[in-house]
C-alpha positions in Angstrom: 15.5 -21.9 -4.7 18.5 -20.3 -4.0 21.4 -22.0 -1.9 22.9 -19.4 0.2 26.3 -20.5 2.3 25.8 -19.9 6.0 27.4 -16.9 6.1 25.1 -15.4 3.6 22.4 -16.5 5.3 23.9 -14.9 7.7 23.5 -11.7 6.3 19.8 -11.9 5.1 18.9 -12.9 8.2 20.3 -9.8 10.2 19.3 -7.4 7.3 15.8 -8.3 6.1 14.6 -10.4 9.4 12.8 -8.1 10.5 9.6 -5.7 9.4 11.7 -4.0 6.2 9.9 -2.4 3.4 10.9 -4.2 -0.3 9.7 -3.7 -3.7 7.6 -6.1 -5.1 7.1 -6.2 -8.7 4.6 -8.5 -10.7 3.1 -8.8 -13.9 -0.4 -8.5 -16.4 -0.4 -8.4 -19.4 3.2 -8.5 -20.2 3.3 -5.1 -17.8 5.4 -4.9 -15.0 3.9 -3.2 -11.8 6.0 -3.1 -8.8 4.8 -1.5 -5.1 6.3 -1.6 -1.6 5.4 -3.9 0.7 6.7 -5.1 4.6 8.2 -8.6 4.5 9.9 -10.4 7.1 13.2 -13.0 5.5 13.2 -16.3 7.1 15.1 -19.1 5.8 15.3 -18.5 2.2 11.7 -17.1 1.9 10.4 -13.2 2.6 6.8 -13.7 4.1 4.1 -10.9 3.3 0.9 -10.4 4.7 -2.0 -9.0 2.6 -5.6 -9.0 1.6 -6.6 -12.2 -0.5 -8.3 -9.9 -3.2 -5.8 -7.7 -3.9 -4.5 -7.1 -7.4 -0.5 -8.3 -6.3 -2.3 -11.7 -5.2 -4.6 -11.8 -8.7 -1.5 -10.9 -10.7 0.6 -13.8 -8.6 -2.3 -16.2 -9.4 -2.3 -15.6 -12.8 2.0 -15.3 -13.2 3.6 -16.4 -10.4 7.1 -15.0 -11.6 8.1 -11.7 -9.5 11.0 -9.5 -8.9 12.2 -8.3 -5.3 14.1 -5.1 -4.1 15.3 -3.9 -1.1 18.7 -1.6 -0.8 21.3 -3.5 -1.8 19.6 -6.6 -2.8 17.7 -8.1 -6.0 16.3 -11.1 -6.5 13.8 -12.9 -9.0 11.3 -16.2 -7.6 8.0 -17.3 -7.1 5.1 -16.0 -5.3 2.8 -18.3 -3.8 -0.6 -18.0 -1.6 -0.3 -19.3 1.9 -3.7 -19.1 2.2 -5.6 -17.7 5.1 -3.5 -16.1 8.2 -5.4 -18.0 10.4 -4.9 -21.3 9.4 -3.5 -24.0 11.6 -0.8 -24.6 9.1 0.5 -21.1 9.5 0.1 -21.0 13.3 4.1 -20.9 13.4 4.5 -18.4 11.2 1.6 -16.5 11.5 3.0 -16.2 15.0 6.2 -14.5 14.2 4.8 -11.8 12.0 2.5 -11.1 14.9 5.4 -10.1 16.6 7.3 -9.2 14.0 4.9 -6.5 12.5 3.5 -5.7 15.7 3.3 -1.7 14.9 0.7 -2.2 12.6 -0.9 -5.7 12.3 -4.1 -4.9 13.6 -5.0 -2.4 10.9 -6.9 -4.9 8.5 -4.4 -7.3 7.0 -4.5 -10.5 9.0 -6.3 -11.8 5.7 -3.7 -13.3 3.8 -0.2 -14.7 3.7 2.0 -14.4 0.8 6.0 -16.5 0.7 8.3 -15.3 -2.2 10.8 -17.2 -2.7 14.1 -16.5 -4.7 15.1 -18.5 -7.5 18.7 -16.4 -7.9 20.1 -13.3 -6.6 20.6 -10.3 -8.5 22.8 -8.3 -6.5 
């Protein structure tokens, strides 16, 4: 994981702490494939919420490498299952993306939570 000086932190926080659209890219068969999705930053992780049989969460099971873009920032981590929305051990969490994605959180996705967390920054 990446260790961003306050100020940095900082930065992230104010720009990506929020719902904001980033590209997600991962990989099969030694083929990139990249989408947007709405994260939320928080303390050197974004958090998105999907549905647990997607193909980003098959491709993350199988290759848990991916890429990150949004605007002015790049970064390469890890992308790892949460596990069920729901669960007591991402009451906390869970709880700020209620909020935090408020506009459309009730449309089908409370399946799923997904961390990615950088390994180095790009930009």
């Amino acid at each position: 994981m990446i260790n961003w000086s306050q100020e940095s932190e900082i930065v992230m926080t104010e720009r990506f702490g929020k719902d904001t659209v980033i590209a997600l890219a991962t990989i099969e068969n030694e083929v990139p494939d990249v989408r947007y999705v709405n994260a939320y930053y928080e303390q050197g992780a974004f958090y998105v919420i999907t549905h647990a049989l997607s193909k980003k969460m098959r491709q993350i099971a199988n290759h848990s490498t991916v890429a990150i873009a949004g605007e002015w920032f790049t970064a390469q981590g890890k992308g790892n299952s949460l596990g069920y929305f729901g669960k007591e051990k991402n009451h906390e969490i869970a709880e700020k993306l209620k909020n935090v994605f408020a506009e459309w959180i009730e449309n089908g996705h409370l399946t799923l939570l997904m961390s990615i967390r950088s390994s180095y920054a790009l930009s």
